[in-house]
N, C-alpha and C positions, 0 to 999 in steps of 0.2 A: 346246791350245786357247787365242787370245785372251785374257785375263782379262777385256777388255769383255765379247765375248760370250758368257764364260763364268756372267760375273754377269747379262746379261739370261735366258742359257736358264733359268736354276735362281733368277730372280722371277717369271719368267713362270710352272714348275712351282710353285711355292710359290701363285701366285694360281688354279691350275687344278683342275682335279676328279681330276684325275691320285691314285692310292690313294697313301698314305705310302711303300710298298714299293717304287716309283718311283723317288721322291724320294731315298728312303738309298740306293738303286743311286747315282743323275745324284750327289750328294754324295759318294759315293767315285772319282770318277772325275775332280772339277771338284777344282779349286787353293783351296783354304778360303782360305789365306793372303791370296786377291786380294778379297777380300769386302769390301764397302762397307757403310755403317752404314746402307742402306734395305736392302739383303740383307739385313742380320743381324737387321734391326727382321722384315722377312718371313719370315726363317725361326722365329722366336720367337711369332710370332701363327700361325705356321701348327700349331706345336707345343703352344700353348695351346688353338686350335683341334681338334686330335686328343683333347687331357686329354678339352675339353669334351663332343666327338661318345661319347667312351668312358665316359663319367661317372666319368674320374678323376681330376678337382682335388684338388690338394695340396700338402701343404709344399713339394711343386718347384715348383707354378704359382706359389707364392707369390716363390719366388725366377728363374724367369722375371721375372715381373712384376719385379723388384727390376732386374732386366736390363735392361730396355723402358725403365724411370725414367733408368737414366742415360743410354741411347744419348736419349734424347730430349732430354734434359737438354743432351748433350753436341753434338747436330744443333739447339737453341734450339727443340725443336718445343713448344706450348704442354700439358701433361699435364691429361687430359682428369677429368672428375668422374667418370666411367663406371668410369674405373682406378682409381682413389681407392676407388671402391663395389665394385670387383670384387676389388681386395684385402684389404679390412675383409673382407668377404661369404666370400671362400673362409680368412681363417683367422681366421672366428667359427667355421665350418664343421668346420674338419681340429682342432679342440677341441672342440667341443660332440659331436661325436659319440661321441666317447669316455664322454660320461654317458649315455649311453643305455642303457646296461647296468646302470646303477647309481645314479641319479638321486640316491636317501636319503646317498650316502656315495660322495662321486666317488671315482673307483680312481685307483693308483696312475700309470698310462698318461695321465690328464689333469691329472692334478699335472703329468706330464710332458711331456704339451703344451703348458701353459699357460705352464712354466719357458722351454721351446724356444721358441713363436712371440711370447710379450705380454715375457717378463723379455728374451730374446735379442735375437730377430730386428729384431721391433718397435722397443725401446729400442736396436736399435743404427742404426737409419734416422734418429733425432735424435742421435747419438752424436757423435764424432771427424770433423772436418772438412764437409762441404755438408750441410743439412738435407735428407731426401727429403721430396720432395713428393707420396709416397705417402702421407704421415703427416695425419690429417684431426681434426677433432671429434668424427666419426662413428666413426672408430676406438678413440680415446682414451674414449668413452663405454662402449665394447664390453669395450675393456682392464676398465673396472672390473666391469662385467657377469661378464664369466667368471671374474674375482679373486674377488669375492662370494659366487660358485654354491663356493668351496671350501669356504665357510664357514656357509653358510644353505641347505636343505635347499629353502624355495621359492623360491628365486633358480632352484637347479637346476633346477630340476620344468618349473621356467617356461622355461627357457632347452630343454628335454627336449620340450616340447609345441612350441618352432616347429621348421618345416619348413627350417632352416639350409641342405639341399642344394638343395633348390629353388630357394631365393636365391640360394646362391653361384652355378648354373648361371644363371639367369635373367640376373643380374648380369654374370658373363662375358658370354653373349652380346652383351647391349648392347655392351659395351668392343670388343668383336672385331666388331660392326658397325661402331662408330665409327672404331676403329682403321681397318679394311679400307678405309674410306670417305676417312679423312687420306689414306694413302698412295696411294692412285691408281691408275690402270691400270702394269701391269708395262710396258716400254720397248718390247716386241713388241706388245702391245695396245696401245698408243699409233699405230705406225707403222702399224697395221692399220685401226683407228679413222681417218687422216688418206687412208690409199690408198682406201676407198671413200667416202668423201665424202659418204656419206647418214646420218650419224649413226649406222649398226649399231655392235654391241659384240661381241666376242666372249661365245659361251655362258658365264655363269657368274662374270665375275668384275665386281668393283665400276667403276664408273664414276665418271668424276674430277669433280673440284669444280664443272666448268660444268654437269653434270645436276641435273634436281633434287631435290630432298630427297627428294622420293616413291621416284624412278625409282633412287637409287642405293640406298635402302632395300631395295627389291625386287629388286635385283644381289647385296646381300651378301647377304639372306635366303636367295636360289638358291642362295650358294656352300654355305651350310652345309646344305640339302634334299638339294643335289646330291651333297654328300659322303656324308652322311645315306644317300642312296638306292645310292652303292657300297659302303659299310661293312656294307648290309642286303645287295646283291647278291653281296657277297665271303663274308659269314656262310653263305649257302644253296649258294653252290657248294661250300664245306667239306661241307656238309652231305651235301650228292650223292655226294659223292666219299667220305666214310664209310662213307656206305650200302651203294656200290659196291664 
């Protein structure tokens, strides 16, 4: 196949309601090599979007994310607040829950996160060669927060009583509406969008910067409903089929 058309068929599935299983099929069968930095930004938000549908953000979302920075960085695209918040948010998150278990005397597992995402990860985004511009005030505030709970028993307590996964999902979300909303309709939805001439969209996926704020809100909202509602329909047919 084309390599153009190979990359519009597999943004267009990445923008679609189409299940993941789909996708890893049309991926093994398409030229990776031919991938352009709005594929690779698509296939990364579609991937961050699954964690999120699955509720399971984590030290890979975080290194996604780490992903998304530079391809953005590296296409001049301007890095949003939302990804700033949704990276703080999921690794207060992939640490803080490790006290949960043991709030009076964190364990040894959140020593070990704290080593991994605030000593590692984090201090290496300000490290050797370009600053990332994931790196926030809001972060750095947090870094001392979770350093703290090692050491003072109501630091933890307190950091044990908020809802961290709520936030980090909340948080994504935003980023992965905003995101959806930068990148535009897929190159098929584009020429589809121009042959009927009445402003339709296709089902489901975000519509480009001339919509307005409302209406592209309520595009990306459906994409994630929509997936929403086949991740619950693919769940019940398992279900049947057990039964059976």
């Amino acid at each position: 196949m084309d390599k153009v058309i190979s990359n519009w068929t597999m943004e267009f599935l990445l923008q679609s309601f189409v299940p993941d299983s789909l996708i890893e099929k049309t991926l093994t069968v398409l030229p990776q090599s031919t991938a352009d930095s709005r594929l690779k930004i698509a296939l990364l938000l579609r991937t961050l979007q699954t964690s999120l549908l699955n509720a399971s953000l984590s030290e890979t979302s975080l290194e996604i994310l780490e992903h998304l920075e530079s391809l953005y960085h590296n296409d001049a695209i301007p890095i949003l607040d939302s990804m700033r918040s949704a990276y703080c948010a999921v690794s207060v998150e992939s640490t803080v829950k490790y006290l949960i278990a043991s709030p009076e005397g964190p364990s040894g597992e959140y020593y070990s996160a704290v080593r991994r995402i605030w000593h590692e990860r984090v201090e290496k985004l300000s490290g050797e060669g370009r600053r990332s511009e994931l790196l926030s005030d809001e972060l750095d505030q947090w870094r001392q927060e979770v350093e703290a709970a090692l050491w003072h028993v109501r630091v933890s307590e307190r950091l044990v009583g908020l809802n961290t996964r709520r936030d980090a999902m909340n948080e994504m979300k935003r980023f992965l509406k905003e995101a959806w909303e930068t990148i535009g309709l897929s190159y098929i939805d584009s020429v589809e969008t121009v042959s009927v001439g009445n402003g339709l969209r296709h089902e489901g996926v975000c519509e480009n910067a001339s919509a307005s704020g409302s209406e592209v809100s309520k595009k990306c909202d459906g994409r994630l409903e929509g997936l929403e509602k086949e991740k619950m329909n693919s769940g019940c047919h398992d279900e049947d089929e057990n039964e059976n």
